[in-house]
N, C-alpha and C positions, 0 to 999 in steps of 0.2 A: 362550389360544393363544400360545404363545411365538415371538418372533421370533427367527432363525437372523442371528447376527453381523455375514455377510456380504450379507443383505439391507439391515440399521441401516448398512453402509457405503453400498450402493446407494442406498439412501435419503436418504440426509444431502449425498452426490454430486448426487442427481438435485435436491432443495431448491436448494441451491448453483447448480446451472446454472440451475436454472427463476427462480430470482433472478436472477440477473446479466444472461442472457440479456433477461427480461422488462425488467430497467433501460436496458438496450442499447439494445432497439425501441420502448421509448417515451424514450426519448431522439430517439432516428433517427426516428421518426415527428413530432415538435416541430420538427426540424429540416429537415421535406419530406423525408424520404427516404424517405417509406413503400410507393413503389411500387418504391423497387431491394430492400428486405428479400424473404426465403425467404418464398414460398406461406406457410407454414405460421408465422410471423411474422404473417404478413397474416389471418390466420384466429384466432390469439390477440388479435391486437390489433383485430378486427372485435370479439370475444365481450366484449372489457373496456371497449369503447365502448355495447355493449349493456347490461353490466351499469354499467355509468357514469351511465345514465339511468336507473337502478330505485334507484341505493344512491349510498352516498359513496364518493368516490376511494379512501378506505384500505381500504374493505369491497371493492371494485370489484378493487383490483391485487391485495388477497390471494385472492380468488377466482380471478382469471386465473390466481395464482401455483400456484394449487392445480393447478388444473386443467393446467399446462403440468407441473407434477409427479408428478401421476398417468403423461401421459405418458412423462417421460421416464426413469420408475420401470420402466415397461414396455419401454422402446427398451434402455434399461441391462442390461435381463434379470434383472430383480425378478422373482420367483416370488410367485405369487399378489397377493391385495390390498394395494397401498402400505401399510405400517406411517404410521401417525400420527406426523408429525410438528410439534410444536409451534409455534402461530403463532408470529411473531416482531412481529405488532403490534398482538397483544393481550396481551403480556407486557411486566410493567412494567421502565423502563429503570434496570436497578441496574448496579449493580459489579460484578462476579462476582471480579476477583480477577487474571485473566488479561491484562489490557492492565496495562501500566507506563504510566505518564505520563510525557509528555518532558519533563525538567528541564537546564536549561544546569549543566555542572559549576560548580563554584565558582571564583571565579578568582583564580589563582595570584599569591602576593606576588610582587613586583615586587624584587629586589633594589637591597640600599641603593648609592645614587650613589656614596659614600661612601671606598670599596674599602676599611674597616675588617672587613671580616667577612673570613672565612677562606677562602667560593666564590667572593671574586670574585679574577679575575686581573687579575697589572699590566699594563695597557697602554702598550705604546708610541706616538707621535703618530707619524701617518703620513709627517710630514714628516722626522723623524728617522731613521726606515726608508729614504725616499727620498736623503736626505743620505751614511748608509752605503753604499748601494750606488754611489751616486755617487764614493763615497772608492774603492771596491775596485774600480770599473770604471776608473779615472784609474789606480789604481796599477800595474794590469793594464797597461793601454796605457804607462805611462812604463817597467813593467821591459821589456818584449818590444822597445825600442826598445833 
């Protein structure tokens, strides 16, 4: 049975939130909040406490995980049975290719102190600057006199 394109979108959507969301309320439940979360919150995270007492926490969350996918494969308007979609913790952690690693650029020579090279410009001492203007402000004032 083939799956329709736009079901593989609903599906990969509905993973996506049933992950993030389920990270969200057992965060929010560690942190006491578990009676301001949605009913329905409250009832996923009832079912992962139950299965938390039969299995191990990674067997336990992707279970939940599932199951909050199922749902919201349906809420989405998935036709028919959820397509299969791949654990994500029981697949081994490779590379695939698509993350870049962050690397700091390299860093940039430094020009020589020197002012023998051809970029760098002569500079004048600030005090020299300040001294001309001081000449063309005086002579200002002594012609208009």
């Amino acid at each position: 049975m083939a799956t329709k394109a736009a079901d593989m979108l609903i599906a990969r959507r509905a993973d996506t939130r049933a992950r993030a969301d389920f990270a969200t309320w057992k965060m929010l439940a560690k942190l006491n909040g578990f009676s301001a979360l949605p009913t329905e919150a409250q009832s996923f995270l009832e079912s992962y406490r139950q299965l938390l007492a039969r299995m191990t926490e990674a067997d336990a969350s992707e279970a939940t995980i599932q199951l909050m996918y199922k749902s919201y494969y349906a809420e989405m308007g998935g036709s028919g049975a959820p397509p299969e979609i791949p654990s994500r913790a029981s697949e081994p952690a490779t590379d695939t290719g698509n993350v870049t690693a962050f690397r700091r650029p390299p860093p940039r020579p430094k020009p020589a102190a020197s002012g023998s090279g051809p970029a760098t410009k002569p500079r004048l001492p600030v005090a020299l600057i300040f001294a001309c203007l001081a000449v063309v402000y005086v002579g200002i004032r002594y012609y208009w006199r």
